[in-house]
Structures are given as C-alpha cells and as structure tokens.
NUNUSE-425848 format. One record per residue (C-alpha): residue number from 1; residue in one letter; x, y, z. Coordinates in steps of 0.25 Angstrom, whole numbers, plus 5000, padded with zeros to 4 digits. Layout:
// NUNUSE-425848
@nr = NUM	rest = A	px = X	py = Y	pz = Z
...
This chain:
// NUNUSE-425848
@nr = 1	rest = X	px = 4993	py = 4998	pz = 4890
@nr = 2	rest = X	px = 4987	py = 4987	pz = 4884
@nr = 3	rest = X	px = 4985	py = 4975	pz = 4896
@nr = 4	rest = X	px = 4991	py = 4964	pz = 4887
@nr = 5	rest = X	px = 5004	py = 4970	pz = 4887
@nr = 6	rest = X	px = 5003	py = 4973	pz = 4902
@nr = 7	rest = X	px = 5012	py = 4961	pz = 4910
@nr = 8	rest = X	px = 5002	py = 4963	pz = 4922
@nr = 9	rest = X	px = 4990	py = 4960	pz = 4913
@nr = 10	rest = X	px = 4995	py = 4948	pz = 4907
@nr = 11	rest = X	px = 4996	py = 4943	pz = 4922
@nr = 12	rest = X	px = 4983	py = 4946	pz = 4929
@nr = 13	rest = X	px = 4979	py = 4939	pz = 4914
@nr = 14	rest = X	px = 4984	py = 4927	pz = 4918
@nr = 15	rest = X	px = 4980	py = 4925	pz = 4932
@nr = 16	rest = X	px = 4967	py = 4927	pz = 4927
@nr = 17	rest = X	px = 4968	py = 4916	pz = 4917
@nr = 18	rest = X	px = 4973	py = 4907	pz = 4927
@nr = 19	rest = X	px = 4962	py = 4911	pz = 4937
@nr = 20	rest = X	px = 4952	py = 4908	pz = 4928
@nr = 21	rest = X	px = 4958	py = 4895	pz = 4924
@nr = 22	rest = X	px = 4960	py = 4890	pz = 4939
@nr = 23	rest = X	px = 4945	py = 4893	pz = 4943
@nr = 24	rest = X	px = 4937	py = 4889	pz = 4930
@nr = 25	rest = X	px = 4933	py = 4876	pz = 4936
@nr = 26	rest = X	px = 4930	py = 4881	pz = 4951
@nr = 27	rest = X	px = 4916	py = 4880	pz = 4955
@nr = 28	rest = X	px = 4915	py = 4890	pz = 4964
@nr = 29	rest = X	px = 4910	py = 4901	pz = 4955
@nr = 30	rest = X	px = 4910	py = 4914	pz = 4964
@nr = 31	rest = X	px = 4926	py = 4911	pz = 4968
@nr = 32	rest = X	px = 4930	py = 4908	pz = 4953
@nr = 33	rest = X	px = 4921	py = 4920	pz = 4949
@nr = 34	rest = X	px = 4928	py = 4931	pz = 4960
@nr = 35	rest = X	px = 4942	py = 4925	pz = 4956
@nr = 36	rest = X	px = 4942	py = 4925	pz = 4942
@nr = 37	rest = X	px = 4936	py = 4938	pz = 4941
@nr = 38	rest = X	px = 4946	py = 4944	pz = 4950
@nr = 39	rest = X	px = 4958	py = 4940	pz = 4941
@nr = 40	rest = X	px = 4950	py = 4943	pz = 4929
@nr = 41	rest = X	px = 4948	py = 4956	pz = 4935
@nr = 42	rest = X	px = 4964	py = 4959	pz = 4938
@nr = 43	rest = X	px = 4967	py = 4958	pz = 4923
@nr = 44	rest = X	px = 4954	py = 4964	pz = 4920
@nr = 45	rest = X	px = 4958	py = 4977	pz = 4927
@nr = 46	rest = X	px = 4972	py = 4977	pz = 4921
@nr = 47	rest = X	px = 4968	py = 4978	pz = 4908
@nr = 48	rest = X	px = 4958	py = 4987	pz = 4909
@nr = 49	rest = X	px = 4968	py = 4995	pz = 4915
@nr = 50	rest = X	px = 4976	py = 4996	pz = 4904
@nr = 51	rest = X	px = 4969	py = 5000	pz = 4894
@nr = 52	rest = X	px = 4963	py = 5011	pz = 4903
@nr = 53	rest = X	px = 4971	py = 5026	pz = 4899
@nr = 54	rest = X	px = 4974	py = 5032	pz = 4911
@nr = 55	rest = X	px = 4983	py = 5029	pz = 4921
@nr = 56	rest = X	px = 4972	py = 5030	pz = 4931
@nr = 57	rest = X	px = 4964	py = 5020	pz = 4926
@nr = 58	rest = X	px = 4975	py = 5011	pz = 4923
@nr = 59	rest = X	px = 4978	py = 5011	pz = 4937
@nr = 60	rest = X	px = 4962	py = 5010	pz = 4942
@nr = 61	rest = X	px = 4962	py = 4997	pz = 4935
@nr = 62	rest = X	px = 4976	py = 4992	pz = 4939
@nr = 63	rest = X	px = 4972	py = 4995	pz = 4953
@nr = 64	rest = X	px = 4959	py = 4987	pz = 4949
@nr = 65	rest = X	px = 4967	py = 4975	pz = 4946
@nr = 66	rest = X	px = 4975	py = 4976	pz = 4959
@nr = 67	rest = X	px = 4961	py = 4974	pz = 4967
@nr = 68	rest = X	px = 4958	py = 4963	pz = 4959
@nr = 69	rest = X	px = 4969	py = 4955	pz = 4960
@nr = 70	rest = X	px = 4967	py = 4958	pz = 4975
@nr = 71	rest = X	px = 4953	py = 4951	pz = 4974
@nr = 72	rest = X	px = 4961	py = 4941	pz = 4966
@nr = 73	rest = X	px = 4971	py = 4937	pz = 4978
@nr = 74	rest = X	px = 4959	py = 4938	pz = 4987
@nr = 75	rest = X	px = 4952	py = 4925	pz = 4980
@nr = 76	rest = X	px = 4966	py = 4918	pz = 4978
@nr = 77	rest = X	px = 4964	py = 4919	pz = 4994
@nr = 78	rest = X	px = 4951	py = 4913	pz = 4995
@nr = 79	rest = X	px = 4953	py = 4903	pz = 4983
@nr = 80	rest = X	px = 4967	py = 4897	pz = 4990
@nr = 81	rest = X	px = 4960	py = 4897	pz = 5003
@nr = 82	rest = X	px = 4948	py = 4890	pz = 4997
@nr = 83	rest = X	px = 4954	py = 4881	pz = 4990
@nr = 84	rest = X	px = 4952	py = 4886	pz = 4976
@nr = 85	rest = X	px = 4965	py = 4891	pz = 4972
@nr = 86	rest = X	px = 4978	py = 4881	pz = 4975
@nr = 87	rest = X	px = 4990	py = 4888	pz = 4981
@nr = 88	rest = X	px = 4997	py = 4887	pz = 4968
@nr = 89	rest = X	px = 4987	py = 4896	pz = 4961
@nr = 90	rest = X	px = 4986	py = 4905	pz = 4973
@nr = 91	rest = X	px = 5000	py = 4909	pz = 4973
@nr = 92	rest = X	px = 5002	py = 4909	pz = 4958
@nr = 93	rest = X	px = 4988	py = 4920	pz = 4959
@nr = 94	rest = X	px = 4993	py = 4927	pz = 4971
@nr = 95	rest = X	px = 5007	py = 4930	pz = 4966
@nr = 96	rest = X	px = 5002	py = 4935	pz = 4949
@nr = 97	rest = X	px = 4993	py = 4943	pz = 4957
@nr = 98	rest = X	px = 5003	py = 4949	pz = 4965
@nr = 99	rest = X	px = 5010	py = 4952	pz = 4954
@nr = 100	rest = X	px = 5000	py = 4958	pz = 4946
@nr = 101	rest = X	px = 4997	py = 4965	pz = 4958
@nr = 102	rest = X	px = 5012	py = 4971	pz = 4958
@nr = 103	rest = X	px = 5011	py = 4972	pz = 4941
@nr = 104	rest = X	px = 4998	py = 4981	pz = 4944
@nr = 105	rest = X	px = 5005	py = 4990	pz = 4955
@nr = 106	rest = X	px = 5017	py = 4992	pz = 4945
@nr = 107	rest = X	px = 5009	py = 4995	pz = 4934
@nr = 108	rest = X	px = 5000	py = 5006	pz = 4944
@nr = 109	rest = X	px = 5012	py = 5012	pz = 4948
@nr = 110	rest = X	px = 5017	py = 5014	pz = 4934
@nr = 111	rest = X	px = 5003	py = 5021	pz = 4930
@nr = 112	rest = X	px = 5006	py = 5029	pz = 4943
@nr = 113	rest = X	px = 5018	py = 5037	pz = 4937
C-alpha cells in the first residue's frame, strides 16, 4: 500500500500544504509551530502507516492520524477565535478534516475484516 496511491493521503497532503502556506508569515511562532506540525503530523502518520506490513500496525498509525487531526480541529478553534484563521479557511480545514477523518475510519474498517 504505497501512500501516494491512497486518495486519503493525497488529501491530508494538501491540507498541509495549505496550512503551511497560510501561517508562513504569522509572527506568533508557538501557534504556527503547534498547527503546522499537527497537520504535517496527519499525513505524517498515514504514510507511515502504509508502508507498515501488518494490519495491526497499519491501523496503530491510521488511528495516530485520527488524533492528530483532532489536535488539528482543536487549533482551527483557537485560531478562528483569535483571529488567525478567517472563517473561510476555518470551514474549508474543518470540513477536509472531517472527511479525512471519515476516509481514515473506512480505511480502518477495511483492515478490520
């Protein structure tokens, strides 16, 4: 199962990418470290998951990813109620998320049979 083939990957991938590219001017280091490393960690953890050989593993990592995209939607909180994310970017991150979230789950399910 090699990550760039998995739909799921390519996503969390991109919302990283834009993560990254929203917060590179924000001064407010600690808040741009936490948040871009929470979304680098989501695609992080699916592609390490892949490559793993058992099922086991694959799901440890998958479920990995799940609490890092909660961590994720936890500082899209903070940032839309500090005033570092606009509503527009909130709800764009909240929903991929979600459906990562839902991609993950599938994907779990599937190694569970």
């Amino acid at each position: 199962m090699k990550c760039e083939k998995l739909d799921v990957w390519k996503k969390a991938l991109n919302l990283s990418i834009d993560v990254y590219k929203v917060f590179k001017d924000c001064k407010d280091f600690s808040f741009k470290d936490q948040i871009t490393k929470s979304s680098l960690s989501i695609v992080s953890n699916i592609a390490e998951g892949s490559e793993r050989f058992s099922d086991l593993e694959k799901i440890r990592f998958f479920e990995y990813a799940i609490g890092s995209l909660a961590e994720f939607q936890t500082q899209c909180i903070i940032g839309k109620e500090i005033n570092y994310l606009t509503l527009e970017h909130y709800n764009k991150w909240i929903s991929e998320s979600d459906e990562i979230h839902k991609m993950l789950i599938g994907l779990i399910k599937k190694l569970k049979k």
